[in-house]
MARMAR-972805 format. One record per residue: residue number from 0; x, y, z of N, C-alpha, C, O in turn. Coordinates in steps of 0.001 Angstrom, whole numbers. Example, Ala and Ser with C-alpha at 12.3 -4.5 7.8 and 13.67 -1.06 7.14 Angstrom:
> 0 13190 -5690 7800 12300 -4500 7800 13200 -3300 7800 14236 -3319 8465
> 1 12850 -2250 7080 13670 -1060 7140 12900 30 7870 13409 1138 8039
***
This chain:
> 0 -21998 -14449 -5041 -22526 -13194 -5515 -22519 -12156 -4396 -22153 -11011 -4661
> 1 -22958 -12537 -2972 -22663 -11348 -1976 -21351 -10672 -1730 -21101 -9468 -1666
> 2 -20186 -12219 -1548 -19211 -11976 -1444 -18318 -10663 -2615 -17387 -9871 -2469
> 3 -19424 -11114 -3947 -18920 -9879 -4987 -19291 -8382 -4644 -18559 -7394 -4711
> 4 -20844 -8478 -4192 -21242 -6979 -3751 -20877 -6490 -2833 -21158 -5293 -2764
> 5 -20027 -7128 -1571 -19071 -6799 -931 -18240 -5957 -690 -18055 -4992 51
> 6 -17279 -7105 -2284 -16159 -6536 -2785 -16272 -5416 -3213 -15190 -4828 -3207
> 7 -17208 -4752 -3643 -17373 -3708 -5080 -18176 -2248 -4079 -18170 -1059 -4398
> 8 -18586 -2667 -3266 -19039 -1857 -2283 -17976 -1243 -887 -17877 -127 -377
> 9 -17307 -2535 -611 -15719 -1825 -159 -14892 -1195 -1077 -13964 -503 -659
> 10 -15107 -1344 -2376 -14196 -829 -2984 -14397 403 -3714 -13535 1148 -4180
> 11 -15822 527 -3754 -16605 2289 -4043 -16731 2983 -2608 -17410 4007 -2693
> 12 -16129 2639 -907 -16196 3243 -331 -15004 3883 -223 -14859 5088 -20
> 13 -14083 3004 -372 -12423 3585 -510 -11996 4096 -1376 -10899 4649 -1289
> 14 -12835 4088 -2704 -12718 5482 -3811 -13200 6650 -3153 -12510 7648 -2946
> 15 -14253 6527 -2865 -15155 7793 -2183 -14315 8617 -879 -14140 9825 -724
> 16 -13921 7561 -106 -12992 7946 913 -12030 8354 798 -11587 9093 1677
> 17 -11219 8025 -441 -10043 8430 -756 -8266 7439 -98 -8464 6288 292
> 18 -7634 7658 -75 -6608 6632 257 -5539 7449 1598 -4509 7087 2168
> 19 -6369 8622 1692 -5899 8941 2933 -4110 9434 3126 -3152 9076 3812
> 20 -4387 10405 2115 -2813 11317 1914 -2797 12296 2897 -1711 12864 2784
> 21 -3383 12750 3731 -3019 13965 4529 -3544 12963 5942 -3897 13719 6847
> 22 -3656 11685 6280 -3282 11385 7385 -1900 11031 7766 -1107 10771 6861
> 23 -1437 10982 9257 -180 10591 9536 77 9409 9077 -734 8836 8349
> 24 1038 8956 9369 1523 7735 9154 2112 7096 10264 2586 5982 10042
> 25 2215 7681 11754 2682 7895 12677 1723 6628 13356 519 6777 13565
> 26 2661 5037 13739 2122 3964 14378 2077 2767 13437 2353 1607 13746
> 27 1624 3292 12041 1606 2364 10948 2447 1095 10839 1840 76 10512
> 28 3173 1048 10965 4328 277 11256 3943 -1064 12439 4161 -2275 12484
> 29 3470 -364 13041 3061 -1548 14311 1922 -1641 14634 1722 -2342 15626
> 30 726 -1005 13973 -460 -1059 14295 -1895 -379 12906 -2490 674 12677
> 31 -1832 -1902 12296 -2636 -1646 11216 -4142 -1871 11000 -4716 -1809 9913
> 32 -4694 -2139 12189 -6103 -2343 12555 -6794 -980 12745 -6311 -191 13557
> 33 -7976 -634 11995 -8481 286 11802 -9550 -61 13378 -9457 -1241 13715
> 34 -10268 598 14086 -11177 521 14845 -11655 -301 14724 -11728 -844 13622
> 35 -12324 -882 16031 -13057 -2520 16022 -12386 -3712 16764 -11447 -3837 17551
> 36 -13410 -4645 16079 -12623 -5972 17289 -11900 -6762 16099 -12474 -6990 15034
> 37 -10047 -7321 16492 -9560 -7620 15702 -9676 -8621 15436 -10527 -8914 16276
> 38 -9389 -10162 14505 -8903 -10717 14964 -8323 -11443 15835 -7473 -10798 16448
> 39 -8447 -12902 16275 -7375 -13645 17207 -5937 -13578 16128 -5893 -13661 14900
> 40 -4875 -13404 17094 -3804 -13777 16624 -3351 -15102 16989 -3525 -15541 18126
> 41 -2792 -15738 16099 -2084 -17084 16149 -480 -17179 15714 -51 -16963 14581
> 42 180 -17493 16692 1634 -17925 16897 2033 -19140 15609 1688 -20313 15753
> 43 2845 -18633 14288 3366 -19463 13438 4264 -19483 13001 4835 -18394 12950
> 44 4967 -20659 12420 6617 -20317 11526 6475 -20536 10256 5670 -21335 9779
> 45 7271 -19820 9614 7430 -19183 8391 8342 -20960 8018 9253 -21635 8496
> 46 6914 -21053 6383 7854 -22946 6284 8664 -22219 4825 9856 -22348 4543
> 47 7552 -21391 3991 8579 -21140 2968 8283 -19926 2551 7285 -19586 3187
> 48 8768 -18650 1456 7681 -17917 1041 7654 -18046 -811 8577 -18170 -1616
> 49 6409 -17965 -963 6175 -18326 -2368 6636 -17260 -3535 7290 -17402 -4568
> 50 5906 -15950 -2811 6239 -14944 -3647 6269 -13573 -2339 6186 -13710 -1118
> 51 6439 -12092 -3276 6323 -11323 -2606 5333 -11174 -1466 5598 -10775 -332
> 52 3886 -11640 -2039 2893 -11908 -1090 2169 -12880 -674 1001 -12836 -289
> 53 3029 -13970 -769 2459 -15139 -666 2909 -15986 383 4099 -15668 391
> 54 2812 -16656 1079 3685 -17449 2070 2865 -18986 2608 1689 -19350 2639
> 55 4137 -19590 2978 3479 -20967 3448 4055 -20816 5084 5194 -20520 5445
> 56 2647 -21180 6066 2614 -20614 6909 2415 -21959 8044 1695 -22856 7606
> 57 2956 -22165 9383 2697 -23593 9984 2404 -22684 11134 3338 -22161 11742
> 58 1097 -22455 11482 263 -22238 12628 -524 -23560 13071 -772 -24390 12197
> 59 -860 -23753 14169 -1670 -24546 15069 -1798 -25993 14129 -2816 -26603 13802
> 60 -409 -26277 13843 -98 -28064 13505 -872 -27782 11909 -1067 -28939 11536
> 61 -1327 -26993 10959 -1603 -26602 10155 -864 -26199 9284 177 -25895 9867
> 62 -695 -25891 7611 689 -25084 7347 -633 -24605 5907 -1184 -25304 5057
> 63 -707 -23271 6191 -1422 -22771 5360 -571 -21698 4342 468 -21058 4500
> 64 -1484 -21821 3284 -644 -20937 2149 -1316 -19301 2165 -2148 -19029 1299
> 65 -987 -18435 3001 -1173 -17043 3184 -1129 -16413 2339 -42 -16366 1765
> 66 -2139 -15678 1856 -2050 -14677 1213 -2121 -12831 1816 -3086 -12071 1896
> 67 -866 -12649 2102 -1137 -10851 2966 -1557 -10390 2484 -1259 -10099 1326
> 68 -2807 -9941 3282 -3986 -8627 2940 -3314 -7578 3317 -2642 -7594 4348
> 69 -3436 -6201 2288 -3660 -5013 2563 -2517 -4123 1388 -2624 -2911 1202
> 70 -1258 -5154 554 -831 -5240 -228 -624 -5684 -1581 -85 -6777 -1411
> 71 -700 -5547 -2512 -47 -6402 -3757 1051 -6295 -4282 1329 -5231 -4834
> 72 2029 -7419 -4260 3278 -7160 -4778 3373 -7639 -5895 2500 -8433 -6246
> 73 4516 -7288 -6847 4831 -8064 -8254 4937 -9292 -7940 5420 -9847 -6953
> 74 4289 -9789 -9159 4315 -11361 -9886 5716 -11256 -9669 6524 -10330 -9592
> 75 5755 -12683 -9582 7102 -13096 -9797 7823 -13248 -11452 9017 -13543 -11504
> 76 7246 -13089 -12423 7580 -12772 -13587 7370 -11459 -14175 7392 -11282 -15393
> 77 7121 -10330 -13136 7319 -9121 -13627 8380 -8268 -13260 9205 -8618 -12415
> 78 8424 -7182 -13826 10039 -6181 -13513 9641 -6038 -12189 8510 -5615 -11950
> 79 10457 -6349 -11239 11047 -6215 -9892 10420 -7125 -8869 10802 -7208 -7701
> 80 9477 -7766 -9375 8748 -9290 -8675 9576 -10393 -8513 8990 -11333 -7976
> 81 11191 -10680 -8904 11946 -11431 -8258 12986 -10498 -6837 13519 -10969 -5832
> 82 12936 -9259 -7281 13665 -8842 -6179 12985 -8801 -4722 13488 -8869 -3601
> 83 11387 -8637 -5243 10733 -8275 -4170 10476 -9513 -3191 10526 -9589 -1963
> 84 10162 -10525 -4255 10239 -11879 -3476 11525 -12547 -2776 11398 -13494 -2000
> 85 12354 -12173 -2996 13909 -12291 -2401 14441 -11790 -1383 15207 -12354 -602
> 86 13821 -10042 -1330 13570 -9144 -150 12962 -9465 1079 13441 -9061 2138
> 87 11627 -10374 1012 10954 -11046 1790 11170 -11933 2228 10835 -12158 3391
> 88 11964 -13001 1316 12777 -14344 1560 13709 -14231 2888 13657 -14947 3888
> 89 14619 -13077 2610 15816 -12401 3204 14875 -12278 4585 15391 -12944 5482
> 90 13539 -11560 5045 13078 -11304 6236 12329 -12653 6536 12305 -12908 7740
> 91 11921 -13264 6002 10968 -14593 6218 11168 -15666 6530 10317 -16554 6497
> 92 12912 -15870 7077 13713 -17269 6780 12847 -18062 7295 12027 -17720 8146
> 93 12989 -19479 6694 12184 -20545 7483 12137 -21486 8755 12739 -22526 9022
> 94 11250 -20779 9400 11040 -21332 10723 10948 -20150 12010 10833 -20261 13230
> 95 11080 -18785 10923 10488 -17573 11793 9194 -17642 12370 8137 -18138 11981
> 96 9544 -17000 13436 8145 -16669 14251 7159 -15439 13758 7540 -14271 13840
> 97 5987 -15762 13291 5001 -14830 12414 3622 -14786 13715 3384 -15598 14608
> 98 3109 -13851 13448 1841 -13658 14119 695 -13453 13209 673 -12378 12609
> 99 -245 -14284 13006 -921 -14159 11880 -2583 -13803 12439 -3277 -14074 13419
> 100 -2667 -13307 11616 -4739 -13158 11544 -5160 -13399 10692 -4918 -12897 9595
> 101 -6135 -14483 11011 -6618 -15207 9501 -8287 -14628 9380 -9204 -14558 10199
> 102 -8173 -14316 8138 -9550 -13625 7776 -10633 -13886 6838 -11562 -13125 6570
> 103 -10306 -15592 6149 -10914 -16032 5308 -10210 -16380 4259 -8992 -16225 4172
> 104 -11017 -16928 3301 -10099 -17576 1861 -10392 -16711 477 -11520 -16300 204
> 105 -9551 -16551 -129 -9336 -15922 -1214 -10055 -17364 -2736 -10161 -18590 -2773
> 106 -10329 -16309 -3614 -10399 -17717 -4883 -9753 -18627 -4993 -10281 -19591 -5546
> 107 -8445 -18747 -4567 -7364 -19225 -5274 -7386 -20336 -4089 -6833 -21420 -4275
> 108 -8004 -20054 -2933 -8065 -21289 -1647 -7236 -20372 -1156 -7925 -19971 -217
> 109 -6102 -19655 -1106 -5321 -19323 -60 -6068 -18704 1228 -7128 -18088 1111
> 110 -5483 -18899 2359 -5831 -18071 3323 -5463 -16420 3516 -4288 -16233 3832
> 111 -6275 -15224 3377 -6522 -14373 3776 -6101 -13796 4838 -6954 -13330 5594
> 112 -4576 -13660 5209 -4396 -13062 6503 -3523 -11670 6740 -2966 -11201 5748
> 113 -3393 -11042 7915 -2167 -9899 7948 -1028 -10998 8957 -1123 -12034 9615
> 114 -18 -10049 8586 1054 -11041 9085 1866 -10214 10120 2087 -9088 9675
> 115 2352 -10406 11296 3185 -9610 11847 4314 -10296 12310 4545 -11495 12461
> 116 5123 -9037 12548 6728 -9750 12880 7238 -9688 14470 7555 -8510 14637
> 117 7342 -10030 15050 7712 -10227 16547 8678 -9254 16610 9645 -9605 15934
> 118 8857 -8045 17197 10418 -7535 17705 10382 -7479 19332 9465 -7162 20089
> 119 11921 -7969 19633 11803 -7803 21154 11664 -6223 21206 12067 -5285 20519
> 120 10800 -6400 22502 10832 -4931 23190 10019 -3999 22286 9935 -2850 22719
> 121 9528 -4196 21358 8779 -2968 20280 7245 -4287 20082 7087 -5507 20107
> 122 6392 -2995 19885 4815 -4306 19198 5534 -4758 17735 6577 -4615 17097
> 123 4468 -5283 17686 4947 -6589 16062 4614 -5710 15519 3680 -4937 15731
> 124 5919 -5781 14186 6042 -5131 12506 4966 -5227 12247 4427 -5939 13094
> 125 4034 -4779 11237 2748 -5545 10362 3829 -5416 8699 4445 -4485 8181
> 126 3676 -6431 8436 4642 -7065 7504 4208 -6138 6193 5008 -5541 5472
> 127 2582 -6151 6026 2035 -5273 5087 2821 -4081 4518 3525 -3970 3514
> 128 2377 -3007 5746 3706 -2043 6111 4760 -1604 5188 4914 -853 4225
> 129 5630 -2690 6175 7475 -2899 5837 7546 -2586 4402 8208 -1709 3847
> 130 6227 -4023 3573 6581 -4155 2150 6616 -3008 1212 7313 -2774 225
> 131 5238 -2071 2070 5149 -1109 1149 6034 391 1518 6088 1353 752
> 132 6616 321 2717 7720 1037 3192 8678 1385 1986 8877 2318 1208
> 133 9292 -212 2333 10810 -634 916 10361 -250 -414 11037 36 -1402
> 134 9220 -290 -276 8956 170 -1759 8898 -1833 -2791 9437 -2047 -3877
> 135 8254 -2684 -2118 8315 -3849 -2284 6811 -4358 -2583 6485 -5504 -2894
> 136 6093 -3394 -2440 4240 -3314 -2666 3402 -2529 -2788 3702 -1479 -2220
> 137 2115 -2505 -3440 1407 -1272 -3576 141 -1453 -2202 -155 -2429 -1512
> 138 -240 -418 -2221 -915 -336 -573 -2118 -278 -1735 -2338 478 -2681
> 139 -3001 -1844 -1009 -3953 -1819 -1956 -5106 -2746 -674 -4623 -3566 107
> 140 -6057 -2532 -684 -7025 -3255 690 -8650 -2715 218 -9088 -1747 841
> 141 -9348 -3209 -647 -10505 -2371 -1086 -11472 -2329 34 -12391 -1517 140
> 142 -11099 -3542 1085 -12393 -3531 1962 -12290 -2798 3224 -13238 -2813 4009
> 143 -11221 -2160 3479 -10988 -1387 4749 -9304 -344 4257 -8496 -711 3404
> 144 -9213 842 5034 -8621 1758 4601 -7847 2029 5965 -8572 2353 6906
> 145 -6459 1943 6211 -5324 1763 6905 -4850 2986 6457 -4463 3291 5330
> 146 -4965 4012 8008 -4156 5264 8243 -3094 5324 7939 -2293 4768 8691
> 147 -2544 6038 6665 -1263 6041 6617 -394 5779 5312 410 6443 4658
> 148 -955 4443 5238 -678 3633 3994 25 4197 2569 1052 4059 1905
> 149 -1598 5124 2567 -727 5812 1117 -87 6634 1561 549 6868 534
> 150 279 7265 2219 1406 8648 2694 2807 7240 2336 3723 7341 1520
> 151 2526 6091 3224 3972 5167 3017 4690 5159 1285 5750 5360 692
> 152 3135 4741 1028 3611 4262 -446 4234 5542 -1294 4952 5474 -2292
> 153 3679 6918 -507 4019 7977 -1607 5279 8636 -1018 5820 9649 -1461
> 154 5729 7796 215 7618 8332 242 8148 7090 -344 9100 7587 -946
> 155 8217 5798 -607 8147 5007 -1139 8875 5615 -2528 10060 5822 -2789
> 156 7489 5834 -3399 8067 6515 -4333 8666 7778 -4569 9216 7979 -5652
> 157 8632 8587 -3761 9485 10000 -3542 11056 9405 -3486 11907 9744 -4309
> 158 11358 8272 -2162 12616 7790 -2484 13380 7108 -3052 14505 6732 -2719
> 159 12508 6827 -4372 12985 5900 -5600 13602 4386 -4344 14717 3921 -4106
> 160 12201 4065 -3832 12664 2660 -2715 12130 1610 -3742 11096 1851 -4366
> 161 12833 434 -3924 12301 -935 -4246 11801 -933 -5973 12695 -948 -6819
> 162 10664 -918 -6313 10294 -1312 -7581 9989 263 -8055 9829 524 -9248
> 163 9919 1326 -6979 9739 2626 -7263 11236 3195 -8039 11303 4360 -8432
> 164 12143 2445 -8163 13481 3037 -8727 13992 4112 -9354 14835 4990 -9168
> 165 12932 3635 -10439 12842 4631 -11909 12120 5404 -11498 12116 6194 -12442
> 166 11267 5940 -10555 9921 6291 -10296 8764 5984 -10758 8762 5129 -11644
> 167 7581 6502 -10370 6439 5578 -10824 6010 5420 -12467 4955 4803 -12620
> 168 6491 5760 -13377 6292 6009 -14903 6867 4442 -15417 8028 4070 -15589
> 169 5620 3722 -15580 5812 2357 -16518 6114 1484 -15618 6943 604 -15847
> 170 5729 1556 -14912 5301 499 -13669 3688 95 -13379 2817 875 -12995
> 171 3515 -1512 -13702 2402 -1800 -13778 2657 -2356 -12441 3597 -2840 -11811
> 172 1156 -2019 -12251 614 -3110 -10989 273 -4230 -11363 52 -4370 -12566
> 173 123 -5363 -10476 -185 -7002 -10906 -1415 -7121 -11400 -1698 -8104 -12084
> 174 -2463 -6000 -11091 -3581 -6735 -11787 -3626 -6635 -13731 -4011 -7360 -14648
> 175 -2967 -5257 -13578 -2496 -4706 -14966 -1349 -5840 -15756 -1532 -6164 -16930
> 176 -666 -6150 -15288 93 -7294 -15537 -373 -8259 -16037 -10 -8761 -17100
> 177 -1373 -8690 -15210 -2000 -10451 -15580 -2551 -10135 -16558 -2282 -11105 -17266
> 178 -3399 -9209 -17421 -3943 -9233 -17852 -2890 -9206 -19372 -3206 -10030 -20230
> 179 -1823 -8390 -19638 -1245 -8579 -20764 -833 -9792 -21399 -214 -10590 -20695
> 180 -1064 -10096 -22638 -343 -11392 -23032 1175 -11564 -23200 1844 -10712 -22614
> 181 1699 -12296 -23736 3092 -12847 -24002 3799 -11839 -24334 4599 -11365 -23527
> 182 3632 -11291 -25651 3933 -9968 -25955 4196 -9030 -25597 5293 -8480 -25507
> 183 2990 -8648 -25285 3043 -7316 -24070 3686 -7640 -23080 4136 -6742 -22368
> 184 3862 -8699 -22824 5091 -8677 -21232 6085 -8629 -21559 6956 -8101 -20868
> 185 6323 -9168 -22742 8121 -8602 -23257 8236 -7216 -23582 9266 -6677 -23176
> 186 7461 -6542 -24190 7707 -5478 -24162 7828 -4398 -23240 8629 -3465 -23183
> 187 6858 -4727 -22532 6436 -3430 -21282 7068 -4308 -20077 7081 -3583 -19083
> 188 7636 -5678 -19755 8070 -6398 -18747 9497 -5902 -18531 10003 -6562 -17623
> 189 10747 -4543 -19262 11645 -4203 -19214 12011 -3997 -17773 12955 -4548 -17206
> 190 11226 -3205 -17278 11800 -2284 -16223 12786 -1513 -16530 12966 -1287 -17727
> 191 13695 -900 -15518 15261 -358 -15372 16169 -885 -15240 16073 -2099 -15056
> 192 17335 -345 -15258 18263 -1376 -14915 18345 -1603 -13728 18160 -548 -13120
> 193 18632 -2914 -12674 19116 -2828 -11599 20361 -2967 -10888 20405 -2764 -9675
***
């Protein structure tokens, strides 16, 4: 029950706050920690990835099933939730080097983490980011609010990137998704062509 008033209280502050369209976006990319003390990071390889936001993760002789905070990508049975998971596949091969921060467990048991990508010579990708860069996720985090984010997501869709194609008209998000039945996913599950 706390863990709910939490939720619902991060998530009436980031209504109230707004999603932060007239900040830069300038760093986002490599640095998604809002003020404060972060996280330890932990050194892991990428064993498989499940879905767009999902991953199986082998940190410290462990291989945990990650769930990246700060995004939601399509189901894998919705319009553009196999491309997106394929997109990630393509960056995630198995046995990459990931930098993870683990932040707790989700319902589902998964682990709760942000994920980053090692580049020589540059700080680590934050994977979050990238996804919602390509246009491969919606910038969604109710409990903390990342400079930038929505400015990403809204060139994202300005450049018809990733699941933004068609532009944003009849594009559900996953929570909107789960909730339709059989039906309704055939119908409204069309998308565009790709």
């Amino acid at each position: 029950m706390k863990d709910k008033a939490l939720y619902i209280s991060g998530w009436l502050l980031m209504v109230a706050a707004g999603f932060g369209l007239g900040e830069a976006a300038v760093n986002s990319l490599s640095a998604d920690q809002p003020g404060g003390t972060a996280p330890t990071q932990e050194v892991g390889r990428m064993v498989r990835v499940v879905d767009a936001d999902t991953y199986d993760v082998l940190a410290g002789g462990v291989t945990y099933r990650v769930r990246l905070m700060g995004v939601d990508a399509p189901e894998p049975d919705q319009p553009y939730g196999q491309q997106a998971g394929d997109s990630v596949a393509q960056l995630l091969r198995p046995k990459r080097q990931v930098l993870i921060s683990r932040r707790g467990v989700d319902l589902y048991g998964r682990t709760l983490a942000t994920v980053r990508l090692p580049v020589a010579g540059t700080p680590a990708l934050a994977l979050d980011s990238l996804l919602v860069v390509r246009g491969w996720a919606w910038a969604f985090d109710p409990k903390r609010r990342v400079a930038g984010r929505a400015a990403q997501q809204a060139a994202a869709v300005a450049g018809r990137r990733g699941l933004w194609k068609c532009g944003a008209v009849g594009v559900l998000m996953p929570r909107q998704w789960r909730k339709l039945n059989y039906k309704n996913k055939r119908r409204y599950g069309v998308g565009c062509t790709w």
